[in-house]
Backbone as a printed PyTorch tensor [residue, N CA C, xyz], in Angstrom:
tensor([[[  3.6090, -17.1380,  -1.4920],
         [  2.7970, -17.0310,  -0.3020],
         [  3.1270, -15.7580,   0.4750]],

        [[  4.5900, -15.1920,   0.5700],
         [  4.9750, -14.1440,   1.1250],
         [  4.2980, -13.3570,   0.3360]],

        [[  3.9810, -12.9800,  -0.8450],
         [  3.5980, -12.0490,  -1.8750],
         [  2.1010, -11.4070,  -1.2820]],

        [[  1.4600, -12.7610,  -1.1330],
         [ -0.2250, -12.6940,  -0.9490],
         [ -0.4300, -12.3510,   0.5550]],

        [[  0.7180, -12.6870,   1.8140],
         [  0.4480, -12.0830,   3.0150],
         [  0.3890, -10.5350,   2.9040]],

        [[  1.9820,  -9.7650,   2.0780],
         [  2.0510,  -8.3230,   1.8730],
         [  0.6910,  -7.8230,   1.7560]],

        [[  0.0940,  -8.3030,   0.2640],
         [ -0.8420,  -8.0060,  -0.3250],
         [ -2.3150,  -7.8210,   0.5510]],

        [[ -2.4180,  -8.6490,   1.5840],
         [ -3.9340,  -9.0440,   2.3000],
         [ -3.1550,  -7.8560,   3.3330]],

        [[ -1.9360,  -7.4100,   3.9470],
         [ -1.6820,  -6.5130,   5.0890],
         [ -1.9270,  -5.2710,   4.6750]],

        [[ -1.6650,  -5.2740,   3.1630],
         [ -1.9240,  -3.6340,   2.5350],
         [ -3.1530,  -3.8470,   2.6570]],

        [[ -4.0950,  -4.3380,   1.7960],
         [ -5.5920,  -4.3800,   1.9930],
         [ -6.3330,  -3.7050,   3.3840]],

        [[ -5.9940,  -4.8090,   4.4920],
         [ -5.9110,  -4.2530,   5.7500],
         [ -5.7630,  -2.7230,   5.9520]],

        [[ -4.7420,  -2.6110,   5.5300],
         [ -4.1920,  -1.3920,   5.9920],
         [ -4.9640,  -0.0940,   5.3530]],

        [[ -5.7150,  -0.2260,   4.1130],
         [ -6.6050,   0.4730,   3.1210],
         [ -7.7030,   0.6530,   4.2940]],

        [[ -8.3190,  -0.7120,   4.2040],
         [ -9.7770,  -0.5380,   4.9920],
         [ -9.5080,   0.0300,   6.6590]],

        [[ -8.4770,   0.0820,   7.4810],
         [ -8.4060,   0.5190,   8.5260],
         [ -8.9600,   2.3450,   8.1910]],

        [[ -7.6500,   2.5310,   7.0940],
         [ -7.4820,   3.8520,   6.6590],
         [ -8.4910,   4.5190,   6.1200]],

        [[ -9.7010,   3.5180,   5.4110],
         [-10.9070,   4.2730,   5.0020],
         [-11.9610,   4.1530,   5.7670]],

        [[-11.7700,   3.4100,   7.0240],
         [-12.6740,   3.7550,   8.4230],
         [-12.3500,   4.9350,   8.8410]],

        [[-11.0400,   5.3770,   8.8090],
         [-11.1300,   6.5840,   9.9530],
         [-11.1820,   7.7420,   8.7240]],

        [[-11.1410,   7.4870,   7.6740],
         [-11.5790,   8.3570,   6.7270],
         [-13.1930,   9.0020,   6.7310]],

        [[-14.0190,   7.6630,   6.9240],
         [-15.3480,   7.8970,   6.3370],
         [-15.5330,   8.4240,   8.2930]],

        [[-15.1520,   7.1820,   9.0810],
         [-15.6770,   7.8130,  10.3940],
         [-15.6630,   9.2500,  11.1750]],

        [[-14.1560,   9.7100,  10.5250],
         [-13.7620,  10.7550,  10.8950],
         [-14.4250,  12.1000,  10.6720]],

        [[-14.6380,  12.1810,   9.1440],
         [-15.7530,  13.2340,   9.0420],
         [-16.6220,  12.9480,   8.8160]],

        [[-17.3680,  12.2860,  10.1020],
         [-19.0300,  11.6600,   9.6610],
         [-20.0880,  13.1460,  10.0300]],

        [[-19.5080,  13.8040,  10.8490],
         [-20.2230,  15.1520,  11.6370],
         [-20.0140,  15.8010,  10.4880]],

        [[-19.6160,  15.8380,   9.2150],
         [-19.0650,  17.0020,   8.3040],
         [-20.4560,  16.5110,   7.5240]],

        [[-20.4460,  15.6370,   6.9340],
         [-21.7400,  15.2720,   5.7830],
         [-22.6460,  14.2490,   6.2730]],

        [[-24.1030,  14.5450,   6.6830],
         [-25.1830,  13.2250,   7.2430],
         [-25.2990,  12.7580,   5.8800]],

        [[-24.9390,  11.0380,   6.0320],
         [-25.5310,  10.3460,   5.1770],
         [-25.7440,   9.0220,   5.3260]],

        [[-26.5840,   8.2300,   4.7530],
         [-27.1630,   6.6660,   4.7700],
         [-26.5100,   5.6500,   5.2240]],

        [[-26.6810,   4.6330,   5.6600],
         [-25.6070,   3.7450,   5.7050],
         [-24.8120,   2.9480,   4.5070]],

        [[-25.9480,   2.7530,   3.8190],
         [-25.2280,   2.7050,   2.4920],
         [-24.2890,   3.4310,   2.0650]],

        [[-24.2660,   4.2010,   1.5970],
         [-23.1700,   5.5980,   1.7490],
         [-22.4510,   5.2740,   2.0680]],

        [[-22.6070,   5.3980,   3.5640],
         [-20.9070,   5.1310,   4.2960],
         [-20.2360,   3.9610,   3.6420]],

        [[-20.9530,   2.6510,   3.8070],
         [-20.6970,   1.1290,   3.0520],
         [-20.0040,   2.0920,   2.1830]],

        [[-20.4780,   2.4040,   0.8350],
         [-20.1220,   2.6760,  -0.6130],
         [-18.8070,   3.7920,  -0.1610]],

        [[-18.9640,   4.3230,   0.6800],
         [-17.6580,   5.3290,   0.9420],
         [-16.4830,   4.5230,   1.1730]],

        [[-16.5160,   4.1930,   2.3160],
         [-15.6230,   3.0560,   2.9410],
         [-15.3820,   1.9490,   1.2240]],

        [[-16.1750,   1.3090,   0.8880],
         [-14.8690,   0.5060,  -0.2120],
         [-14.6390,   1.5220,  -1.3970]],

        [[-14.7740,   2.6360,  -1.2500],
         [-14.3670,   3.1640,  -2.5120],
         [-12.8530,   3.9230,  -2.0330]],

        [[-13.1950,   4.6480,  -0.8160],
         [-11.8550,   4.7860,  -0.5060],
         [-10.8160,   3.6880,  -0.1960]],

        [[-11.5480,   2.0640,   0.5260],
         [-10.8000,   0.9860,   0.7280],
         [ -9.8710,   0.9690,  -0.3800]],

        [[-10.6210,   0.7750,  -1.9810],
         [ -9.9240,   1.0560,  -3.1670],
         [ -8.6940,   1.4260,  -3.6480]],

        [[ -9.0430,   2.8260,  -3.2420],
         [ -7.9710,   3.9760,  -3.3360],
         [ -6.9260,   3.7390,  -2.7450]],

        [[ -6.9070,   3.4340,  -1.0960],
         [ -5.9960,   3.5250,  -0.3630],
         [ -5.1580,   2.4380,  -0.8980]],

        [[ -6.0920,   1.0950,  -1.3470],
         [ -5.1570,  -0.3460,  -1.7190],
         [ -4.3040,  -0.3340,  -2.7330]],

        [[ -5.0570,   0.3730,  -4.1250],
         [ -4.1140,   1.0000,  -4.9840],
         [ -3.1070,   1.5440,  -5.0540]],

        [[ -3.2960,   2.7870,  -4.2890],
         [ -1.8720,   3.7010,  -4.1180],
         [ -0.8290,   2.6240,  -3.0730]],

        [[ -1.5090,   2.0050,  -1.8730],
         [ -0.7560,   1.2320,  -1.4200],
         [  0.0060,   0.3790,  -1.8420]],

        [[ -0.7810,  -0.1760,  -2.9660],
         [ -0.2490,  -1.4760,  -3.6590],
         [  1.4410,  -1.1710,  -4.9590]],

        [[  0.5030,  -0.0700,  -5.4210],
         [  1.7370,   0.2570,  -6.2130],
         [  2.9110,   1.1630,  -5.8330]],

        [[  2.5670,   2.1040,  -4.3470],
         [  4.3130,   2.3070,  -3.4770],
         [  5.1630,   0.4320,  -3.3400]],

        [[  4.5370,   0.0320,  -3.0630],
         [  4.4250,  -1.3900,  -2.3590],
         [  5.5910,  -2.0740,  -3.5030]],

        [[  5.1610,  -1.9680,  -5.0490],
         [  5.7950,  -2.5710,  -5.7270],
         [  7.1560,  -1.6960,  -6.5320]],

        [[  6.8860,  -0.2730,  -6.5380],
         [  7.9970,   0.6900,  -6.5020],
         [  9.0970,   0.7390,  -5.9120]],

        [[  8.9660,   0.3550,  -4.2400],
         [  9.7390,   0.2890,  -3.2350],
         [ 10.6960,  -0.9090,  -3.6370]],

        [[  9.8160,  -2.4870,  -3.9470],
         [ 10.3520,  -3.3350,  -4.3310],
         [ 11.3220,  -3.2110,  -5.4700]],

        [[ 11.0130,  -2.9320,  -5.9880],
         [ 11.4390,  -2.9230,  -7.9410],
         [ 12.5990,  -1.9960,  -7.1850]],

        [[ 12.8690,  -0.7220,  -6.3310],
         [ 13.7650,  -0.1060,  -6.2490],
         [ 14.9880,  -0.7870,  -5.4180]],

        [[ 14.4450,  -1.2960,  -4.1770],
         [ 15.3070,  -1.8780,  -3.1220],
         [ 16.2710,  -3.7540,  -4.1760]],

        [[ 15.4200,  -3.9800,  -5.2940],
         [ 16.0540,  -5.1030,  -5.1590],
         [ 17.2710,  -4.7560,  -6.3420]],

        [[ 17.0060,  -3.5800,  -7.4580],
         [ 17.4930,  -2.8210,  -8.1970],
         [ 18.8260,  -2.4540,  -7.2680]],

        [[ 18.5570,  -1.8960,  -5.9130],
         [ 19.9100,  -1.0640,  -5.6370],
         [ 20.8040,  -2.3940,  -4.9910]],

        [[ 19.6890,  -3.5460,  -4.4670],
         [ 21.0030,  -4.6390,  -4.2140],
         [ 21.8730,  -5.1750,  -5.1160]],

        [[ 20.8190,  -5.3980,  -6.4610],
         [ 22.6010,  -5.7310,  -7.2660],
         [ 22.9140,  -5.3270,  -7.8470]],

        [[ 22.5190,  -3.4280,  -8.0330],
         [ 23.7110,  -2.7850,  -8.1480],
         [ 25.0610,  -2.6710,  -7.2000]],

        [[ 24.2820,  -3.0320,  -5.8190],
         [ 25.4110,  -3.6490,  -4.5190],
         [ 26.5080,  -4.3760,  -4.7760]],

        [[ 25.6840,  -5.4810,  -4.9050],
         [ 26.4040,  -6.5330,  -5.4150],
         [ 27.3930,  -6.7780,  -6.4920]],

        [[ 27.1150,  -6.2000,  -7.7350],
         [ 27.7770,  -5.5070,  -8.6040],
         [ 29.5930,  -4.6800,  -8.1730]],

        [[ 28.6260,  -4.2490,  -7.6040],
         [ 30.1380,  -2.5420,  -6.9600],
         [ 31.0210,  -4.0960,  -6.1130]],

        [[ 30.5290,  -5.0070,  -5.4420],
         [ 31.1150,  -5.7010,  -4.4610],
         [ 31.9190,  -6.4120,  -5.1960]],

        [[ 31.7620,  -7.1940,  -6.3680],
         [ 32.0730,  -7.9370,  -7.1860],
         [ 33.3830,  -7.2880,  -8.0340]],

        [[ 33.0430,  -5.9730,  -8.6870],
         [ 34.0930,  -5.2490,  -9.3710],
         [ 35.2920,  -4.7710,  -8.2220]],

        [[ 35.0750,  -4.8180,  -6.6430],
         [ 35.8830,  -4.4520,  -6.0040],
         [ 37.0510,  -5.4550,  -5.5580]],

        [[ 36.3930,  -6.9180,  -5.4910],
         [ 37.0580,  -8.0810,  -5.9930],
         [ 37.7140,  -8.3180,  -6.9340]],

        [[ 37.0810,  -7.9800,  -8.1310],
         [ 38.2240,  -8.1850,  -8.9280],
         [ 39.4870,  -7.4050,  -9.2610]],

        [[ 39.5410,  -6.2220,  -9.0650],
         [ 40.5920,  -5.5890,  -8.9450],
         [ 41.6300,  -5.7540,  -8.4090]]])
């Protein structure tokens, strides 16, 4: 359940990021509303992706360096 909150906050965090994407340079290119729609989830996409997989990098790294932690803590015990 913790997994799927991360997951729906990155999401979030995509579509915030591809509002001020598409909104931001709306004065740069006139186009449809559709468009924008189709802009907005394509960058939503993008952003969730790259989000998603720092997301699981970070993980895979942080839980990697705890028990290598744990490890070093353990061999310092036994000595």
């Amino acid at each position: 359940m913790k997994r799927r909150k991360i997951v729906f906050l990155l999401f979030l965090i995509s579509f915030v990021m591809s509002l001020l994407v598409v909104f931001g340079t709306e004065g740069v290119v006139v186009s449809s509303t559709v468009q924008k729609l189709v802009e907005v989830g394509v960058w939503t996409i993008f952003f969730f992706v790259t989000l998603l997989i720092l997301y699981f990098i970070l993980r895979k790294t942080f839980s990697q360096a705890s028990k290598l932690k744990s490890n070093i803590n353990k061999k310092d015990l036994n000595q």
